[in-house]
C-alpha positions as CSV (number, residue, x, y, z in Angstrom):
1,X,-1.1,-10.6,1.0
2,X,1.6,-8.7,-0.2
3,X,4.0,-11.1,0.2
4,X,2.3,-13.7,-1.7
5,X,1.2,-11.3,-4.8
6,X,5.0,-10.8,-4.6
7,X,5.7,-14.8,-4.4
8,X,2.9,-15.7,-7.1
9,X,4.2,-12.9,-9.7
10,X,6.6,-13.8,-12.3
11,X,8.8,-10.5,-13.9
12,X,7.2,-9.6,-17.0
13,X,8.9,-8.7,-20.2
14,X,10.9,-5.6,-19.6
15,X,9.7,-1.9,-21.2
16,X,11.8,-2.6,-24.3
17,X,10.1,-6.3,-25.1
18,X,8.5,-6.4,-28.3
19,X,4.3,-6.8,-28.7
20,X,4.9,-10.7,-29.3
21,X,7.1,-11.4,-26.8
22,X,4.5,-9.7,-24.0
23,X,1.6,-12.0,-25.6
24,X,3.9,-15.1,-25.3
25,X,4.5,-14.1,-21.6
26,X,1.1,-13.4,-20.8
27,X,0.0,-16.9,-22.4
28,X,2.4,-19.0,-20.1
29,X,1.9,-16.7,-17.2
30,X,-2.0,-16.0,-17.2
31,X,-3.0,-18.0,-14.2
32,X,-0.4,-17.0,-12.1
33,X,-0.4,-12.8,-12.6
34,X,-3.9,-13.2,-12.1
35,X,-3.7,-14.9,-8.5
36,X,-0.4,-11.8,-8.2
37,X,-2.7,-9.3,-8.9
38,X,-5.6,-10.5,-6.7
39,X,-4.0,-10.9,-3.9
40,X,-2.1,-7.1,-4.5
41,X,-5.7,-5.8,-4.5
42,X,-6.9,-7.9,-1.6
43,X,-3.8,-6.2,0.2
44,X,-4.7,-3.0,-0.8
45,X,-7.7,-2.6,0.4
46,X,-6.8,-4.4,3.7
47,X,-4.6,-1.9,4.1
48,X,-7.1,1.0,3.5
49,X,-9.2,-1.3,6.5
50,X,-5.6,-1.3,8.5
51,X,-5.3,2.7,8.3
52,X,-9.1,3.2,9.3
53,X,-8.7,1.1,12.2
54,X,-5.4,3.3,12.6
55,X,-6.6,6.6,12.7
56,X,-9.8,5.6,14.7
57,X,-6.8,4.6,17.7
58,X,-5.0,7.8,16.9
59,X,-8.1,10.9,16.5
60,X,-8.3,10.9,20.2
61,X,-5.7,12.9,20.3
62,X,-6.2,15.8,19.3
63,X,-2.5,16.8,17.8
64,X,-2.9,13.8,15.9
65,X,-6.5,13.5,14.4
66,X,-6.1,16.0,11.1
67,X,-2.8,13.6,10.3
68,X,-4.3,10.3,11.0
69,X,-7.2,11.4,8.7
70,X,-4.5,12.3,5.7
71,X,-3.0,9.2,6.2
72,X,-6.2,6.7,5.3
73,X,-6.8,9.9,2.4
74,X,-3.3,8.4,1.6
75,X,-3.9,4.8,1.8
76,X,-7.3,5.1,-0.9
77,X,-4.9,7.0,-2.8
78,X,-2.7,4.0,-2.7
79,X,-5.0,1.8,-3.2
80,X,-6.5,3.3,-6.1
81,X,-3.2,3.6,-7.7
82,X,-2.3,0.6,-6.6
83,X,-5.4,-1.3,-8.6
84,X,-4.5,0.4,-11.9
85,X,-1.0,-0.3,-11.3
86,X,-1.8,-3.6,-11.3
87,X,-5.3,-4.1,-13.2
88,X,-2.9,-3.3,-16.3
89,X,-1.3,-6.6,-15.4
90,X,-4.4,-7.9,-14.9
91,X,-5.6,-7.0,-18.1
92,X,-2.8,-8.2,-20.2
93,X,-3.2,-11.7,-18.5
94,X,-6.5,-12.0,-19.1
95,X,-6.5,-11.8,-22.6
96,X,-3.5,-12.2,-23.7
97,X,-4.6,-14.4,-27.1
98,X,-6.8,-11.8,-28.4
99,X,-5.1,-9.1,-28.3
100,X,-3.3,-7.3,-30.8
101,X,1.2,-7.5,-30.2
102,X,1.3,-3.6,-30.3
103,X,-1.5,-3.3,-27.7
104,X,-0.3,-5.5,-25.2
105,X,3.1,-3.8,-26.0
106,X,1.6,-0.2,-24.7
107,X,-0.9,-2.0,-21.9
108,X,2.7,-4.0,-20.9
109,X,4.7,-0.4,-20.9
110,X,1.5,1.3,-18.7
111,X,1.8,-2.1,-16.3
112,X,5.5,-1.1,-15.8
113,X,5.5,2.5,-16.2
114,X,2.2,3.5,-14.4
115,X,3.6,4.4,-10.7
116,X,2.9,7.7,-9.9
117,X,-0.5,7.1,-8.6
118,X,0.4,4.9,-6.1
119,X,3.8,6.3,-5.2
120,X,1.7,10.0,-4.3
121,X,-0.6,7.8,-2.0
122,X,2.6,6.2,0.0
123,X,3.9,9.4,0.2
124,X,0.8,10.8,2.0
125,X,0.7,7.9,4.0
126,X,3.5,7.4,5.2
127,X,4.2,11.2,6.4
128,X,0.8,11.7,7.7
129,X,0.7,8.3,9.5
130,X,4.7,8.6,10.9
131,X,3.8,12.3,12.0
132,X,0.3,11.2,14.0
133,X,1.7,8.6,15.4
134,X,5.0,11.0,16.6
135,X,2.3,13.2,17.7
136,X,0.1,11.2,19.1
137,X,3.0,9.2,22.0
138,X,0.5,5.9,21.9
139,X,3.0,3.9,20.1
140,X,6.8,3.3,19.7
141,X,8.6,6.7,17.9
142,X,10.2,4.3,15.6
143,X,7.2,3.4,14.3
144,X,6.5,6.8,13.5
145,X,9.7,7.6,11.5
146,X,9.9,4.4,9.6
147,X,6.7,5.0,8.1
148,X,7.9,9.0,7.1
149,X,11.1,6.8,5.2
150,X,8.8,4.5,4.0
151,X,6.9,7.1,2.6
152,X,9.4,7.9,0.3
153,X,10.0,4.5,-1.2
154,X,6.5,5.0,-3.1
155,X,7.8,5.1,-6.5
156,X,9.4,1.6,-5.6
157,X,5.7,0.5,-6.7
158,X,5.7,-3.5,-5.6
159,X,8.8,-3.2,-3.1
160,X,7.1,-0.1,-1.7
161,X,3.7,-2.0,-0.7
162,X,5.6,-5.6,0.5
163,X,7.7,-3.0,3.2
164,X,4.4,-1.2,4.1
165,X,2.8,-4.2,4.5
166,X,5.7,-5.5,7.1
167,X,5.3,-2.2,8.7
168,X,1.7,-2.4,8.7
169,X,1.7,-6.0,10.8
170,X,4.5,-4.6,12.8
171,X,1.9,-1.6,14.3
172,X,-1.0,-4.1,14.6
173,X,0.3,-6.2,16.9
174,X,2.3,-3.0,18.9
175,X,-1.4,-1.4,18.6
176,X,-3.3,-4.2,19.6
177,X,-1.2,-4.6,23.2
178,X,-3.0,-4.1,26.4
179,X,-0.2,-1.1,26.9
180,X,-1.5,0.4,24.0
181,X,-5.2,0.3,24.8
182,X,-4.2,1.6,28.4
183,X,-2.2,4.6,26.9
184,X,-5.1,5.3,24.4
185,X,-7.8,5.5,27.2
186,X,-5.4,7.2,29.3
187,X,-5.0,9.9,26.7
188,X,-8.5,11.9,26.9
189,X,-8.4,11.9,30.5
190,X,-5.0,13.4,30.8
191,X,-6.0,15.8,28.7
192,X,-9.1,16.7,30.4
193,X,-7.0,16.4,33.8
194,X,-4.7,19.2,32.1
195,X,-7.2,21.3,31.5
């Protein structure tokens, strides 16, 4: 979904573009940011789904379970960053013939400027999920540590979400083997053997 919000969206006017020229944008682009941004929030909250589904693999181990938690705290986070992020966009495209040039100018500069939100939630993400998965030994270590460095690419905003998405798809499958539902079971009952 990520990918195709990316594909679909055209770049807007730039932070310096004057209140007519973001209306005239908006007005030959409407159709298209719209689909963009629907399919950004689609994506967003499939990956909220993705890092429920996540932690529910990782919380059975123990070392693991507070961090797997912080990571889907991180992916609402996200998400709700991520849909104002965009919904400014949205906005702007749906009605860009009504509105006033020096609005759309400020909703235009919120619609670029406005990452913080979801840059804090990748952040939390991507620490807490690299570090339970580290912790937890049920899937690959690199997994793990490319989701701490993606972690820090929050304020990328779009960039940021396409690479999480990749990552994302990447542990789904890896999480989804029969070796990975082998080492999950195996998991409690090694830790009750060790006790």
């Amino acid at each position: 979904m990520f990918l195709a919000a990316f594909a679909l969206s055209s770049p807007p006017p730039g932070v310096s573009a004057g209140g007519a020229a973001v209306v005239t944008f908006y007005r030959a682009h409407s159709t298209t940011q719209h689909l963009s941004d629907a399919c950004w929030m689609l994506g967003l909250a499939l990956l909220v789904l993705f890092t429920g589904a996540l932690r529910t693999r990782l919380r059975g181990v123990p070392a693991a379970e507070g961090l797997a938690t912080n990571a889907l705290a991180g992916a609402a986070i996200t998400a709700a960053g991520g849909c104002v992020y965009f919904g400014c966009d949205f906005a702007l495209a749906g009605m860009p013939a009504s509105m006033a040039p020096a609005a759309a100018q400020a909703v235009n500069l919120l619609a670029l400027q406005l990452v913080l939100p979801l840059g804090a939630g990748v952040l939390v993400l991507g620490i807490a999920a690299g570090l339970a998965i580290l912790r937890s030994g049920l899937l690959p270590a690199w997994t793990g540590w490319t989701a701490i460095v993606l972690g820090f690419t929050g304020l990328a905003g779009p960039f940021a979400l396409v690479a999480f998405g990749l990552w994302a798809a990447v542990v789904g499958i890896l999480a989804s083997r029969p070796q990975a539902r082998v080492s999950s079971d195996a998991a409690p009952h090694q830790a009750q053997a060790d006790a």
